[in-house]
VEXDREN-2710 file (C-alpha; in Angstrom, 1 decimal):
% VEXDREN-2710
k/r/px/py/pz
1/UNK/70.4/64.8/90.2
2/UNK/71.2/61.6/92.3
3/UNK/72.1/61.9/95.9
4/UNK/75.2/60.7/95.1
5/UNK/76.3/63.1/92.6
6/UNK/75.3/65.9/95.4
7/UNK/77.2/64.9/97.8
8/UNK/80.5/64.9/95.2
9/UNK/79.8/68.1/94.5
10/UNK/79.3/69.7/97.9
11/UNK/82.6/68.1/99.2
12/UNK/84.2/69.4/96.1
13/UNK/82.6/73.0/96.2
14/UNK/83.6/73.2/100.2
15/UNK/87.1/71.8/99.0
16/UNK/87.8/74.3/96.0
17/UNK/86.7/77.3/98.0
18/UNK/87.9/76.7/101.3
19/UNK/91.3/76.5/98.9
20/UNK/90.6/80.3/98.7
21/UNK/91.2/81.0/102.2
22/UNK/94.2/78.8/101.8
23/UNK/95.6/80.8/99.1
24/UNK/94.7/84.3/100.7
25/UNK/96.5/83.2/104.0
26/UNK/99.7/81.3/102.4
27/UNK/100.5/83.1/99.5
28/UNK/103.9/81.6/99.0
29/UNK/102.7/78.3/97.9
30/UNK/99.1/79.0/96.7
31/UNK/100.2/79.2/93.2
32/UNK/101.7/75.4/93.0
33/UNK/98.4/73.9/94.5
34/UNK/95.9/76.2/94.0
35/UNK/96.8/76.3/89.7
36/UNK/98.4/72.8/89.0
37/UNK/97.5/70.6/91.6
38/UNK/94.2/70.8/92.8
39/UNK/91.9/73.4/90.7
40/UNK/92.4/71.6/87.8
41/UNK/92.0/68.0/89.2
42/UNK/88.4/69.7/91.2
43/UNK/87.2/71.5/87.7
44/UNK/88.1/67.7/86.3
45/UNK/86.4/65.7/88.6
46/UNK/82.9/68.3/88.8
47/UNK/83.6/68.2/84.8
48/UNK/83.5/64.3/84.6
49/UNK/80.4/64.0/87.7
50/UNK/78.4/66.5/86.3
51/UNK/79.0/66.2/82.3
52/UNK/75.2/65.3/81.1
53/UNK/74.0/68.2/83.0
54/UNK/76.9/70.4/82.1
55/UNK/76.3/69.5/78.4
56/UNK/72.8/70.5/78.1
57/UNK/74.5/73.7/78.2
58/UNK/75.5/73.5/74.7
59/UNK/76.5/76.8/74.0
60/UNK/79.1/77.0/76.8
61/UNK/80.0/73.6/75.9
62/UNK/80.9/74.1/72.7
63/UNK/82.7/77.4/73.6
64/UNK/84.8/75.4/76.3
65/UNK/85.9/72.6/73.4
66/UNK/87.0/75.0/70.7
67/UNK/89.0/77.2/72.8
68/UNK/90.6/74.7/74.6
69/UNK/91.4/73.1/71.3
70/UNK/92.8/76.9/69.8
71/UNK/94.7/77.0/73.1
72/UNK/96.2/73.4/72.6
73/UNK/97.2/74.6/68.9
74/UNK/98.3/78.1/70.9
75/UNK/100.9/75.8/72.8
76/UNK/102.5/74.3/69.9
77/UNK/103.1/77.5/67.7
78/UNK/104.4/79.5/70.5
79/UNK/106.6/79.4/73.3
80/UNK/103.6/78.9/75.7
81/UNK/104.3/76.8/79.4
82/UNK/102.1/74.2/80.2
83/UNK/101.2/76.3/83.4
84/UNK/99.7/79.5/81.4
85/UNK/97.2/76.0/79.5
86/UNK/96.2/74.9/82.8
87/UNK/95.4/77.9/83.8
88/UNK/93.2/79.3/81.0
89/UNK/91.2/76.3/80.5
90/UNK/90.8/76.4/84.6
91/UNK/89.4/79.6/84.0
92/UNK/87.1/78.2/80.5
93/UNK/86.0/75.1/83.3
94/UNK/85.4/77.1/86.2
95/UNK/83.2/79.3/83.9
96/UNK/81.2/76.6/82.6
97/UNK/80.8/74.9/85.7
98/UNK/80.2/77.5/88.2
99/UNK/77.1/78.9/85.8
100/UNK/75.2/75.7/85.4
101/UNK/75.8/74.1/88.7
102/UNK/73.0/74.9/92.0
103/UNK/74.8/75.9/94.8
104/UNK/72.7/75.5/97.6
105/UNK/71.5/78.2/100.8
106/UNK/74.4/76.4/103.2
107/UNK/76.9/76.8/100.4
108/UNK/76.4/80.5/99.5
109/UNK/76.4/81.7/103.5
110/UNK/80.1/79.7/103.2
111/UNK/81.3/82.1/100.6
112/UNK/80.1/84.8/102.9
113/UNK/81.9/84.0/105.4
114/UNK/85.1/83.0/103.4
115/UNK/84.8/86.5/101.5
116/UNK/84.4/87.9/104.8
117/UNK/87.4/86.5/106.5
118/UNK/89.7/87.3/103.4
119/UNK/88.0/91.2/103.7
120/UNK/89.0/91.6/106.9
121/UNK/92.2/90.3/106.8
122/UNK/93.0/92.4/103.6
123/UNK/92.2/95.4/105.6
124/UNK/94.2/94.6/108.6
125/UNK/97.3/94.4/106.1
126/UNK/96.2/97.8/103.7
127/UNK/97.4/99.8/107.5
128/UNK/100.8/99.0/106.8
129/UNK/101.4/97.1/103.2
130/UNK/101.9/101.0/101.7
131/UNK/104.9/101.7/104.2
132/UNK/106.4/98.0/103.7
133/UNK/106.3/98.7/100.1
134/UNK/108.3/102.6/100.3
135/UNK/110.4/100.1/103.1
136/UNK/111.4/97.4/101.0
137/UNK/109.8/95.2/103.6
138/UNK/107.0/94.2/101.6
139/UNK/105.9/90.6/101.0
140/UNK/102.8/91.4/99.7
141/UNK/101.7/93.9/96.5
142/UNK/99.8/96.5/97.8
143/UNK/98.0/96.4/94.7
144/UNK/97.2/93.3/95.5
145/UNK/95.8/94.1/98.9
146/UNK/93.6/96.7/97.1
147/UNK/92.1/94.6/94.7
148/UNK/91.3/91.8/97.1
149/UNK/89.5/93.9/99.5
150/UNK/87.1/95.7/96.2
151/UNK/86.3/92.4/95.5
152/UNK/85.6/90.8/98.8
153/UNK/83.9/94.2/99.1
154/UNK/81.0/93.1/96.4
155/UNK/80.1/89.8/97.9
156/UNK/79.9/91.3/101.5
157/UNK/77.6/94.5/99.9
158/UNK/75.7/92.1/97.7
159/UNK/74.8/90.6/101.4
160/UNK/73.7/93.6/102.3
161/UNK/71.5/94.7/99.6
162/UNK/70.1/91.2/99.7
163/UNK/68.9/91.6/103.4
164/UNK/68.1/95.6/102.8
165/UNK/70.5/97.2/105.3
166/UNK/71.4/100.3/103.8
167/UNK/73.1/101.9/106.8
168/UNK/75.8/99.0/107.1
169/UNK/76.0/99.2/103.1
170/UNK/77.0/102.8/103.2
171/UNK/79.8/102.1/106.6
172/UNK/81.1/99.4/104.4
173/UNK/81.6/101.4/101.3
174/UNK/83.9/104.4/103.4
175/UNK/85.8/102.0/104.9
176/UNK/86.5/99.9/101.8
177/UNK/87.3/103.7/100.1
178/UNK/89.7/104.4/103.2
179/UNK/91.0/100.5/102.9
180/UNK/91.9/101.1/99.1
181/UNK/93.7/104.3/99.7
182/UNK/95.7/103.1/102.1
183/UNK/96.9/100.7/99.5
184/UNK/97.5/103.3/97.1
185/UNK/95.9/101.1/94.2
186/UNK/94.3/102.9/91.9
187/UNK/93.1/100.6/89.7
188/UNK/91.0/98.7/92.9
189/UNK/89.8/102.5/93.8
190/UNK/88.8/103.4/89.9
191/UNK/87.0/99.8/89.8
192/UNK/85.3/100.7/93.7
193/UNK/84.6/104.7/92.5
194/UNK/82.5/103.4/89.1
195/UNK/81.0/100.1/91.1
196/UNK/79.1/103.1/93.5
197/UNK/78.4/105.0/91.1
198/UNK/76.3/102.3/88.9
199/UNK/75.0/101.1/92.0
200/UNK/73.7/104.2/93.7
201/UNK/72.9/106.5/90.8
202/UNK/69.8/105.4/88.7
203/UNK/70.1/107.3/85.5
204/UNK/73.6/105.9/85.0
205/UNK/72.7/102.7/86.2
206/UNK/70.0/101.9/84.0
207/UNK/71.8/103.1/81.4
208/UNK/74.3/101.1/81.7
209/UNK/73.1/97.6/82.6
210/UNK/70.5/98.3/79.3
211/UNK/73.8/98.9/77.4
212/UNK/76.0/96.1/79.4
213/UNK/77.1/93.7/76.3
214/UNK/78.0/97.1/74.6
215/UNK/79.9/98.2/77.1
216/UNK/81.8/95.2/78.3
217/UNK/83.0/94.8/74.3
218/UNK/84.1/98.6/74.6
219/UNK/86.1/98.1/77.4
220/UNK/87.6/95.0/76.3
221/UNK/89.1/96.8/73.5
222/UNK/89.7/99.8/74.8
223/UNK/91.4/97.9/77.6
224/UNK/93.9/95.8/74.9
225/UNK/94.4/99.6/73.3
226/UNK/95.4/100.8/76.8
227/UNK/99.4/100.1/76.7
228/UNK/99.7/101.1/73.1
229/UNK/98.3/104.4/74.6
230/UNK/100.5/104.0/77.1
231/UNK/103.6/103.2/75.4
232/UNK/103.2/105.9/73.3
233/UNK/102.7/108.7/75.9
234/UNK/105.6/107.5/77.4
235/UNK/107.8/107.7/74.3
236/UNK/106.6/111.1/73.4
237/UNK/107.2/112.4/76.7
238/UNK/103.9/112.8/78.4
239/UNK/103.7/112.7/81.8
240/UNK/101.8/114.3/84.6
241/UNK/100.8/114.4/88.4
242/UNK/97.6/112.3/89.5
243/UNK/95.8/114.1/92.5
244/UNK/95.1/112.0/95.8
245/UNK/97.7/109.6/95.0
246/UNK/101.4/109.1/96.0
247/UNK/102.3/107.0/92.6
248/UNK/103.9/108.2/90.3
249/UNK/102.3/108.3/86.5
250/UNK/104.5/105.3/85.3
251/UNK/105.7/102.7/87.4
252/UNK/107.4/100.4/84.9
253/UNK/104.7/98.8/83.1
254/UNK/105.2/101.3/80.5
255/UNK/108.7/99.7/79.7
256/UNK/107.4/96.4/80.2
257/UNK/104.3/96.9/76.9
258/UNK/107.0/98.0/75.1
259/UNK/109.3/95.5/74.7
260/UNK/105.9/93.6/74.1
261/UNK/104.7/95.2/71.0
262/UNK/108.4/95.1/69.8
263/UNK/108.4/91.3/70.4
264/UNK/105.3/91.1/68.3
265/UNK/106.5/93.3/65.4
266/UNK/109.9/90.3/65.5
267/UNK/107.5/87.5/65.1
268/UNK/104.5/88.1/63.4
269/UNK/103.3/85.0/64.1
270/UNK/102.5/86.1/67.4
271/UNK/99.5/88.0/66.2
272/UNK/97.8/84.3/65.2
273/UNK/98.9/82.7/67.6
274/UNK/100.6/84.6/70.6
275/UNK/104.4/84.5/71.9
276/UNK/103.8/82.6/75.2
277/UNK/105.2/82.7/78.8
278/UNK/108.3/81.3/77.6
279/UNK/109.0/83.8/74.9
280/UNK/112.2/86.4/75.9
281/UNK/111.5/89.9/75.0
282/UNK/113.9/92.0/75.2
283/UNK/113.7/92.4/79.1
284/UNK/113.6/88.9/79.2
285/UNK/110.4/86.4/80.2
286/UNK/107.0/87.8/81.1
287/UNK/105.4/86.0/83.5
288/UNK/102.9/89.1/84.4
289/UNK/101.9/91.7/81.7
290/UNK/100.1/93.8/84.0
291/UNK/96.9/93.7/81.7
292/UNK/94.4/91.2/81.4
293/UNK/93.5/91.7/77.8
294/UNK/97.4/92.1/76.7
295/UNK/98.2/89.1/78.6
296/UNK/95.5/86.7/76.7
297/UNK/96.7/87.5/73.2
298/UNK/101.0/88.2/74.2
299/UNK/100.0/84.4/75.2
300/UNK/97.6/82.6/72.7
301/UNK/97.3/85.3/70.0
302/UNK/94.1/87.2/68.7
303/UNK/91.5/84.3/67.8
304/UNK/91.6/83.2/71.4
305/UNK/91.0/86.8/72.5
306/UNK/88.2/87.2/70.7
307/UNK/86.6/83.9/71.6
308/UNK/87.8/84.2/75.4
309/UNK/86.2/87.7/76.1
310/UNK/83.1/86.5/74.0
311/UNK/82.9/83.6/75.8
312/UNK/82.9/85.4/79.4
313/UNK/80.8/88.7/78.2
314/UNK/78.1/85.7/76.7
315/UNK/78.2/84.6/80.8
316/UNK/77.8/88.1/82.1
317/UNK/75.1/89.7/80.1
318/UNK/72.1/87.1/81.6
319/UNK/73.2/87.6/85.0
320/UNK/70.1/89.0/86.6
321/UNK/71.5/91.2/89.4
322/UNK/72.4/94.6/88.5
323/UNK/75.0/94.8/91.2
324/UNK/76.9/92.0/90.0
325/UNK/77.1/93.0/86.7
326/UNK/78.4/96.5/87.8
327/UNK/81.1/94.7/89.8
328/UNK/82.1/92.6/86.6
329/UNK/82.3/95.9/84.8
330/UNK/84.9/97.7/87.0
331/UNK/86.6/94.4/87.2
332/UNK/87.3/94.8/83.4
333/UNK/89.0/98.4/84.3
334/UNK/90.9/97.2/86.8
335/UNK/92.1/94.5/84.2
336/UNK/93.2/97.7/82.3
337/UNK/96.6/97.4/84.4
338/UNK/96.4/94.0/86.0
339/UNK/96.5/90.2/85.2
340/UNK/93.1/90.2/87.6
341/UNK/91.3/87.3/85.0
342/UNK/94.9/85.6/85.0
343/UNK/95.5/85.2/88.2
344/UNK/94.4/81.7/89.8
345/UNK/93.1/83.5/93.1
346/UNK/90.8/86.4/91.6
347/UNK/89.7/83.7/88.8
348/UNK/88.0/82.3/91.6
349/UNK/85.8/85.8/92.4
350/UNK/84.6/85.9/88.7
351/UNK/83.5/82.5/89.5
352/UNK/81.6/83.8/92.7
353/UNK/80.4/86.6/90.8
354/UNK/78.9/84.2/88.2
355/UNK/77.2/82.4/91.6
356/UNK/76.1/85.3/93.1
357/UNK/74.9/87.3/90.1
358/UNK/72.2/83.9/89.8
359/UNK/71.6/83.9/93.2
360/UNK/68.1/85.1/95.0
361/UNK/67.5/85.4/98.5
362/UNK/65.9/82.3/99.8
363/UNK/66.0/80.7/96.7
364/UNK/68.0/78.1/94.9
365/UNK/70.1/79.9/92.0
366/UNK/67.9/79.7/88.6
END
């Protein structure tokens, strides 16, 4: 690679993740810039510096084409907004990218200390975000707060591991537990519970990173299944108390899957080719459907689906750090009940998670 080409990309790499902390810090306006205006124009520019190297990768490559023609096609047939596009290929681009370029030592330590920030800032807001919330004071989703510091978490204990301090490995894990509770997220505190447990049990984690393509295909469809499970408890009645959590069992999303699945059973071309952000159910638009896997077909229909979660499972399964892996795995659950691959600011941490999942100590990534 010519010095030249470097250089582009380490001013664009500093540009696009120090656009994190931006995001993090300024919420109010991180979507604008962070989705429309500047991620896409980076993900172009690294695209168009970098495109020999990035085609030699020509499974990825033809992944990224086809999809992003299917989500083209997606946009005519449905009601989709041009900002839903943007963002999924964003995602397709930042996947592609983020796996084939060689961050170097300088430009992993800056992630560290961006992830750090972000964790400790997170933290500092999980003391009160819960009381805002019961308040009507908020200005920021608690859930939100919980899922940011689990995965700020990962990149700060995949730090630790690297340099083998175990003590400050465990201290970080209670007071990520006692950060997450605060929040009252349980999806972040599900996703921190089974990212431990994979991480510090060896039977079970064996098992599972043996089993990993397996299981990331069974929790993408049991994770679309999840608000058809839902839906239907709720119509029939079900409900129930969860222990060591002040929420209660249905919070609205419940109501919102439904008029989902009704939409779908009024257009059937949905199923081909999704109903799109600018589709009115009948509680009108749906901008967030609370589930990652229910929010990539309600938007582009079942052939994306499949080739989306393909495409990104195809990306995790050579990743050769267990811990990494584990984290992408309870990212899924946590995707169960949140846009978390939708959203333009965690897109960014299954980027990092691509980087660091490459990454060995001392080394450039391979």
């Amino acid at each position: 690679m010519s010095l030249k080409k470097e250089k582009i990309n380490s001013v664009l790499f500093y540009l696009y993740f120090f656009l994190l902390l931006f995001s993090i810090f300024i919420p109010t306006i991180s979507s604008i810039l962070l989705n429309i205006l500047i991620s896409f124009t980076v993900f172009l520019l690294l695209f168009f510096n970098n495109y020999k190297d990035l085609k030699l990768h020509s499974k990825n490559f033809i992944f990224l084409f086809f999809i992003s023609l299917l989500l083209l096609l997606s946009i005519i047939f449905s009601k989709g907004g041009l900002g839903s596009l943007i963002n999924s290929l964003n995602f397709l681009m930042g996947i592609l990218i983020f796996t084939t370029l060689i961050p170097n030592k300088q430009q992993i330590r800056f992630i560290y200390i961006i992830c750090t920030l972000i964790y400790v800032y997170n933290f500092w807001l999980s003391f009160d975000v819960w009381n805002q919330y019961l308040n009507m004071t908020f200005k920021l989703n608690p859930n939100s707060v919980g899922i940011f510091l689990f995965i700020n978490f990962v990149v700060l204990h995949s730090w630790l591991k690297d340099n083998k301090k175990k003590t400050l490995s465990i201290i970080l894990i209670i007071i990520t537990l006692y950060g997450i509770n605060m929040t009252n997220c349980r999806s972040a505190l599900v996703a921190m519970l089974i990212y431990v447990i994979l991480c510090y049990i060896p039977i079970i984690s064996k098992l599972i990173f043996k089993y990993r393509k397996s299981i990331l295909y069974v929790l993408t469809i049991f994770g679309a299944l999840v608000p058809l499970v839902v839906v239907c408890m709720y119509i029939n009645n079900v409900n129930f108390k969860i222990p060591f959590m002040e929420k209660r069992l249905y919070t609205g999303r419940e109501k919102l899957w439904y008029s989902i699945l009704e939409a779908f059973k009024t257009t059937k071309s949905g199923y081909l080719f999704g109903l799109g952000t600018n589709y009115a159910t009948s509680i009108g638009l749906i901008n967030n459907c609370h589930n990652w896997f229910m929010g990539v077909y309600y938007n582009f229909g079942i052939i994306v689906f499949i080739l989306y979660f393909k495409y990104l499972i195809n990306n995790i399964v050579v990743l050769n750090r267990k811990e990494i892996v584990y984290a992408l795995i309870a990212v899924f659950t946590i995707g169960f009940f949140e846009n978390i691959g939708l959203w333009a600011e965690t897109q960014i941490y299954i980027y990092i998670f691509m980087i660091m999942g490459r990454y060995i100590k001392e080394e450039k990534i391979t």
